[in-house]
N, C-alpha and C positions, 0 to 999 in steps of 0.2 A: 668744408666741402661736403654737401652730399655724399650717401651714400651710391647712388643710382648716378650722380656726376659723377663720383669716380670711378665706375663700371664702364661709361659710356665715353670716358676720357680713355680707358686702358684699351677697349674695345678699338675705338681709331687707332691708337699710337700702335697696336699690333698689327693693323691692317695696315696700315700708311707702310711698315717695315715690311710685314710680304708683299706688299706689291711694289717695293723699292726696285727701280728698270725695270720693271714690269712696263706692257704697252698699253694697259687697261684703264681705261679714264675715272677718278676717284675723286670724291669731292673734297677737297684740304678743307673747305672752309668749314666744315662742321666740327670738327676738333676745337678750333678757337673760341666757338660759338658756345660749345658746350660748357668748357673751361672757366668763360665767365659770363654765364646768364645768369640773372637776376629773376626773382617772379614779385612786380611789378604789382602793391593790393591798397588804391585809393581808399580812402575811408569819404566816406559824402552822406549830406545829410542836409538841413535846413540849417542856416545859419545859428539860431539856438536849440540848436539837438545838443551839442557839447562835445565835438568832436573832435577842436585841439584840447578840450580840457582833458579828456581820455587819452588825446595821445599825449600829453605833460604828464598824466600819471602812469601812463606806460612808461614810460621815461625817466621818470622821478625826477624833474627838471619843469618849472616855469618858463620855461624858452617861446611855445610859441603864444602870440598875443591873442587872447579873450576878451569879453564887452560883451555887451548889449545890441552892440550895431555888427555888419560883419566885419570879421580881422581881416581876413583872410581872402585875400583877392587873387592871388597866384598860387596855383599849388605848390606845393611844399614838399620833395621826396627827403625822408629822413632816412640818415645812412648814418652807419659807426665808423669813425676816423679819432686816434689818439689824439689827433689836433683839430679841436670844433676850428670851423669857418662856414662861411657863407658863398655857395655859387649861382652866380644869376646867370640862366640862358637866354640867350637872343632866338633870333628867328631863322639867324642864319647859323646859328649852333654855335658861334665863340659863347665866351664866358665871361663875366665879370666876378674877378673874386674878393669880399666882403668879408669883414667883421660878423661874427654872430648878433653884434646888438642893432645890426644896420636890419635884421628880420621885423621894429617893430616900424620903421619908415618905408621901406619897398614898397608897399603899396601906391604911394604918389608915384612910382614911376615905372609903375604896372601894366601902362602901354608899349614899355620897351623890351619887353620881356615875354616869352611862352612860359616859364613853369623855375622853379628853384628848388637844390641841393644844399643841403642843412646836414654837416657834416656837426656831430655829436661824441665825444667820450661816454657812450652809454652803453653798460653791459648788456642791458635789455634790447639794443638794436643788431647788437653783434650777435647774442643768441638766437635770433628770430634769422638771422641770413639767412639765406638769400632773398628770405621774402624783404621786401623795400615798400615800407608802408608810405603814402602818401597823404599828407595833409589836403584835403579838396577845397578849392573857394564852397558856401555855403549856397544854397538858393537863394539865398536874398543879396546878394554878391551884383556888382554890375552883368546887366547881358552878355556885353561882349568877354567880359572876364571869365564867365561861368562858360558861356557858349568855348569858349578857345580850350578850358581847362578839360572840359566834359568829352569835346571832339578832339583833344590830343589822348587822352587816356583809355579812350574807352576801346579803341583798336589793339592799345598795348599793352592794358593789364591781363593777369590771368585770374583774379579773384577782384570780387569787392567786400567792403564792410561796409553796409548801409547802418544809419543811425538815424531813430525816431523817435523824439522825447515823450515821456509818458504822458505829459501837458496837451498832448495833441490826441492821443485818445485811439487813437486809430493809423491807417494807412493812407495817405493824404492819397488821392486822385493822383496830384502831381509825384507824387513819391510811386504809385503805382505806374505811372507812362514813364519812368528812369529803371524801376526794375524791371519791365517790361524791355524796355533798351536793351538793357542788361543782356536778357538771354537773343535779341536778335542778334548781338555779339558774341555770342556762343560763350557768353563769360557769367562764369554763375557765382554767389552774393550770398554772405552770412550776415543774417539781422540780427542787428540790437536797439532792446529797447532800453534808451539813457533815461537817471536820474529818477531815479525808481525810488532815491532814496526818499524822494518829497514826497511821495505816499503810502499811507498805510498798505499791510501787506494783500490786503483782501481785495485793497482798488489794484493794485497791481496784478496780484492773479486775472481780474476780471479783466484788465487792458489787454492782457499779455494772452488770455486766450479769445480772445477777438481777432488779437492780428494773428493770430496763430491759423485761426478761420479765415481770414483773409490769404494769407500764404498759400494755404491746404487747396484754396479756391482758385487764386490765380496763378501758381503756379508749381503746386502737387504738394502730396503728404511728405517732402524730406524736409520741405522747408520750417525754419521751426524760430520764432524768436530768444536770443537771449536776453535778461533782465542783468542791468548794468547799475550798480549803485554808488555807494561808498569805496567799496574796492575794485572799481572801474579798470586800474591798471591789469590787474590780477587778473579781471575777469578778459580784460581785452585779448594778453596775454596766452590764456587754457586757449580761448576761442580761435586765437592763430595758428597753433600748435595741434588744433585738431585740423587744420586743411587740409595735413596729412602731405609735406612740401615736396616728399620724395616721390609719390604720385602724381601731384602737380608734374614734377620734373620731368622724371618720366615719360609721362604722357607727352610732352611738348615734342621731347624727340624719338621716341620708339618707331614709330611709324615710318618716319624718315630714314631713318639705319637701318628697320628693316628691309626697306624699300631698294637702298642704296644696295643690300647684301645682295637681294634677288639680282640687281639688275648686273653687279660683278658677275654673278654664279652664268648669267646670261652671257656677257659677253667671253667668260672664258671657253664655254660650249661652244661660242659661234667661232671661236678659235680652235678650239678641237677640229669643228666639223670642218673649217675650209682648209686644214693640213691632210683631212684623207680625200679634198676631191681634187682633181684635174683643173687644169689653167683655164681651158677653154669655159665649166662650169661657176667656176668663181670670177670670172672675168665678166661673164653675161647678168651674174646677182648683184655684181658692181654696176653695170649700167643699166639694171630694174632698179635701183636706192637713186641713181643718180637722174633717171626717169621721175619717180618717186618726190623728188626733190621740186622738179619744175611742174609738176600738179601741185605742189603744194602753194609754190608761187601764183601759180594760175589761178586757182581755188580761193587764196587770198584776196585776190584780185577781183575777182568775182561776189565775195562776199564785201569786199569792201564797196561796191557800185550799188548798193543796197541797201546801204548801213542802215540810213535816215528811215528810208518807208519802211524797209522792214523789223527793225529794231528800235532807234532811237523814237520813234514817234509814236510806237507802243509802250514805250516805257515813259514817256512822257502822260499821255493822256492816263495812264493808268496811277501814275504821280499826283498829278491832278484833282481825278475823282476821290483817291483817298484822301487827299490832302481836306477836301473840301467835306467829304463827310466824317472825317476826324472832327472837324473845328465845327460842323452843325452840332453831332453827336456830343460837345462838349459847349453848346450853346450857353446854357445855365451857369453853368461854371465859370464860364466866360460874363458874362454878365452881371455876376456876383462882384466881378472887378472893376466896378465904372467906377469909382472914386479912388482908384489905386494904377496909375497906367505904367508903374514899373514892375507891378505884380504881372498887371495885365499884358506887356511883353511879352515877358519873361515864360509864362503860360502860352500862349500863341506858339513864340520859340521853339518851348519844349511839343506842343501837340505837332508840330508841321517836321521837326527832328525825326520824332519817333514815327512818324507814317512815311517818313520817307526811309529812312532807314528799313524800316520793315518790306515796303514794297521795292525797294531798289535792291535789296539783295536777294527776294525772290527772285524776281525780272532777272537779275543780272546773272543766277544762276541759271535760269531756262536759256537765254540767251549765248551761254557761257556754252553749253552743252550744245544748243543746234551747230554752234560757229564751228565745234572742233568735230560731229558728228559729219556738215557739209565737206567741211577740208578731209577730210578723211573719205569719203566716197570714191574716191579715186584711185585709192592705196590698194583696190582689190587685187588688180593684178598682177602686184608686187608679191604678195602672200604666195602666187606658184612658186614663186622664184626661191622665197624665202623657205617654204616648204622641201622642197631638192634640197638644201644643205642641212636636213632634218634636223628644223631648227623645232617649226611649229605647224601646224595649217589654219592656223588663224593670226596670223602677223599683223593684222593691222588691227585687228579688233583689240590686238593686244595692247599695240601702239596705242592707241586711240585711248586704254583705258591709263597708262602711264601717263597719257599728257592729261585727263582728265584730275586723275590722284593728285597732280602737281599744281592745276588748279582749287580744286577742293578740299583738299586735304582738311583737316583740324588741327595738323602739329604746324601749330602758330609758334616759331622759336624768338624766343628773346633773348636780343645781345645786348646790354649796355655798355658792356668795354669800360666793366667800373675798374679796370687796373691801370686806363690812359686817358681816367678824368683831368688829368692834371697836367695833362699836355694836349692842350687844344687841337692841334697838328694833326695829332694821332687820333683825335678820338671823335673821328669824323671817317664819315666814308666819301664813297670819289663827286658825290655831291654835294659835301659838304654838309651835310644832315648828320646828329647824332644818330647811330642804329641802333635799334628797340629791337624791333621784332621784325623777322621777313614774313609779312603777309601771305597766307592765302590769296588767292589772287580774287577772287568773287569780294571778298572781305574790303580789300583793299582799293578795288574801285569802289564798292559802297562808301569809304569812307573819303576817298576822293568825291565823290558825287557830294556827298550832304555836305562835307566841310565846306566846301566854298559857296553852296548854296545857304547853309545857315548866318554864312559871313554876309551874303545880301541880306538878308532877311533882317539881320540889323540895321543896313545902313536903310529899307527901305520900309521897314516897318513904324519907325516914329514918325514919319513922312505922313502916313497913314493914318496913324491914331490921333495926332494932336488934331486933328480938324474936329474928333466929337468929344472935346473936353468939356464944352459946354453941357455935352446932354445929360443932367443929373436923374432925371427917370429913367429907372430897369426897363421900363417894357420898351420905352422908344431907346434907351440904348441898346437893351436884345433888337431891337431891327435893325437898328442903324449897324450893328453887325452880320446880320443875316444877309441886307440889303445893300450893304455899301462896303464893312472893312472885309468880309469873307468876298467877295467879287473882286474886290484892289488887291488881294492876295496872290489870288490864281493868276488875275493877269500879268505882276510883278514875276511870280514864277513863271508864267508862260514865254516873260520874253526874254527872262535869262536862264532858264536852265537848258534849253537847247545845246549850247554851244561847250557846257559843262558835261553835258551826256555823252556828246560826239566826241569831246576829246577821249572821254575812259575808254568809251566803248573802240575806239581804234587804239587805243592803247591795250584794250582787252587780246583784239581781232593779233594784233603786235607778238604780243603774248605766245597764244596759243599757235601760231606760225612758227613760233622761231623754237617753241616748243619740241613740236615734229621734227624739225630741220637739226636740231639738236640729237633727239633719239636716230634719225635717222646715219645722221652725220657718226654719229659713235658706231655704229655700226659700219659702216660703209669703211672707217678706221682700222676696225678688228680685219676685216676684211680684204682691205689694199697692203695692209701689213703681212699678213699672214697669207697671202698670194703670194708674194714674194718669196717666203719661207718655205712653201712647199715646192720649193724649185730644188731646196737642196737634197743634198746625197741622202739614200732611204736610211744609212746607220744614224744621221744626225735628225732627221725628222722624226726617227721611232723615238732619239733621246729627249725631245722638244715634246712630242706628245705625253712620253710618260712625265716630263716635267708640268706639262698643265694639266695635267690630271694628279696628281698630286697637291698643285695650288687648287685645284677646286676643290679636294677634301676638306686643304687647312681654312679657307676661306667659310666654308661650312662648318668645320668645326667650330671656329672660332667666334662664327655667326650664335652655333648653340649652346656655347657656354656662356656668352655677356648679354643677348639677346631674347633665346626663350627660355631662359632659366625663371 
């Protein structure tokens, strides 16, 4: 276990105990969460970059299958277990569990499946814990195969290892619209360049600092390639080990436990304050919250009568216009592929992914922010009320910025629940879904959006392209894309993404309601509690006060010894 996990694990179990009958609301679930997350690091690349052959020499094991053609059709999470097997996940999160030697047949039945656990006796998977390196289908992998593996992973990793062979010289276009991805993901990516070993040392300098210029250019001076050869495991190995996991770690949940600290340190104040005021004043701040409450309803309600014209149908046409000057601006490219139409998918796929992804989580964030800025206009009046029990005189700006944090946040936590893999039962949440990560919420409709939109995009893009298989001329294939498949694109999107928008975006609107109702409601607790409380005799009230003032020291202590140390 981590170091920084078991800070963060000792940190709850201290607090979970001071606040034992305590009336203060604490979130249990991040204790469990902490205990066993995983950090979650695909390795992807083009089918022959050599990316299970690096992971077989990280490994020291010929386990997963290589060629010529792709192996590799479902991703592949590699984990250490005293007893290798094989688990294949569904769609509805059971398992099927397999033989290790059933890894070189799964493919054929690659439709029934999202993604596979490859349990290993490898000392080099158990040293590298927590991080859980993943095998990726290749680029050249079926559509739908690559598409499902790229949009299961790319919301729940916390790193990548990209791989690009020296044979290719450069940073393919398409390999630049995946790291690209990458950071609209907020997920940032260590390069290697494989198989360094097939040229001399001087062609390799020159490859290596080309892409090195490439990186520096599209996405700043840190990024830097590494050169992978003969001791590919070794080198895969340093390169993991520099990620630095206890950071990774960290970072996932700091923010979150800090956040959790402030907002106890809050509610035991607003507990101090209503034991020194009078019934009548704590009685009237209870029905400001509960005022508070039915603006919030109303406000909802309001925002909701307006979803379509004012949101959904900006974020549409704005989907649109990029979608369509993505796929101009990559005209050439695109036309370079007219004797290859599973290249030529595949490319489409990925330009219309990456522009949508980029524009739907802008959008989704301005959007995010008006919804909770409207619902919040109403909260002013609440703030007198809130101010008399010198709490603050900004109470709802304050609210407002809480429910934003818990929209936006970056501490993306990742749970696998890799200790009740082996009990189906358990290792599913109340949906039935395995749980990774609880999203950000901007994040999380983004990926709700593109997923099911990139799942049309397959069924309705060969639809499209097999009608100019005949046209073997570039320039009349460049038009017949310009003129015909980029037009059949936008309209396909035009008449299904609508209904894909509306559901997130009420599911956003959902969100951010129950959000407030939530902060509000916690308060409104401390408050109907501790009314009551100040009803008793003054000897037992002054012993109650000095008792939460007490707990808010240790609460704070406690906070700055596991916290900001």
């Amino acid at each position: 276990m981590l170091v920084s996990q078991k800070k963060f694990a000792t940190y709850l179990k201290k607090m979970q105990e001071l606040l034992n009958d305590q009336e203060f609301i604490f979130d249990q679930t991040l204790l469990p969460k902490v205990m066993e997350t995983e950090l979650v690091v695909p390795v992807i690349g083009a089918f022959s970059a050599g990316k299970s052959s690096l992971l077989n020499a990280l490994i020291n094991n010929e386990v997963l299958p290589v060629g010529i053609a792709p192996e590799t059709e479902l991703a592949t999470e590699l984990r250490y277990s005293s007893e290798p097997y094989l688990l294949a996940i569904r769609p509805d999160g059971s398992q099927e569990r397999l033989e290790v030697e059933a890894l070189s047949s799964i493919n054929r039945r690659s439709n029934e499946f999202t993604h596979l656990r490859l349990y290993l006796n490898s000392e080099a998977l158990r040293g590298i814990a927590p991080l859980v390196l993943v095998d990726m289908p290749g680029f050249g992998s079926s559509l739908e195969n690559h598409n499902k593996a790229i949009s299961y992973y790319l919301p729940r990793a916390v790193h990548f290892v990209v791989l690009t062979s020296i044979e290719d010289g450069n940073i393919t276009q398409s390999m630049l619209r995946k790291l690209d991805e990458l950071k609209t993901y907020n997920t940032d990516f260590t390069f290697l360049l494989s198989k360094c070993n097939l040229r001399a040392a001087d062609q390799v300098d020159e490859v290596l600092a080309y892409i090195n210029d490439q990186l520096s250019v599209y996405f700043g001076q840190h990024h830097t390639a590494v050169a992978v050869g003969n001791r590919g495991g070794d080198e895969l190995a340093q390169a993991l080990m520099s990620l630095q996991p206890e950071v990774m770690f960290s970072n996932l949940f700091i923010d979150a436990l800090k956040d959790q600290n402030f907002d106890l340190q809050a509610q035991i104040n607003l507990a101090l304050s209503m034991l020194k005021k009078d019934k009548a004043a704590s009685e009237e701040t209870a029905r400001s919250l509960e005022h508070a409450l039915t603006k919030i309803v109303e406000q909802r309600k309001d925002v909701e009568s307006d979803l379509k014209e004012r949101y959904s149908d900006k974020i549409l046409d704005k989907c649109l216009r990029n979608v369509d000057k993505a796929l101009n601006d990559s005209l050439e490219e695109l036309a370079s592929l007219s004797k290859n139409q599973h290249a030529l998918s595949g490319t489409i796929s990925d330009i219309i992914r990456n522009s949508l992804a980029c524009t739907i989580k802008s959008e989704l964030q301005d959007v995010s922010d008006s919804m909770v800025d409207r619902i919040a206009s109403d909260l002013i009046t609440t703030s007198n009320h809130m101010s008399e029990l010198d709490i603050n005189n900004n109470w709802s700006e304050e609210l407002t910025a809480k429910v934003k944090f818990s929209l936006e946040r970056t501490t993306e936590m990742l749970s696998d629940w890799s200790k009740r893999l082996n009990d189906s039962s358990e290792s599913k949440n109340g949906d039935g879904k395995v749980l990774y990560r609880t999203l950000s919420t901007v994040l999380a409709v983004t990926t709700t959006v593109v997923n099911p939109i990139l799942e049309l995009v397959i069924i309705f893009l060969p639809e499209i392209l097999k009608m100019f298989n005949s046209v073997n001329e570039r320039e009349k294939f460049r038009q017949k894309l310009a003129g015909d498949v980029f037009p059949g694109i936008k309209a396909e999107l035009r008449g299904k993404m609508p209904a894909v928008i509306d559901e997130q975006l009420n599911a956003l609107l959902k969100k951010i309601s129950e959000g407030f109702e939530e902060q509000i409601n916690k308060q409104k607790h401390i408050i109907d509690t501790f009314n009551q409380r100040n009803q008793l005799q003054e000897a037992l009230l002054s012993e109650k006060t000095i008792e939460l003032e007490h707990l808010a020291d240790a609460v704070k202590s406690i906070a700055n010894e596991y916290l900001y140390k």
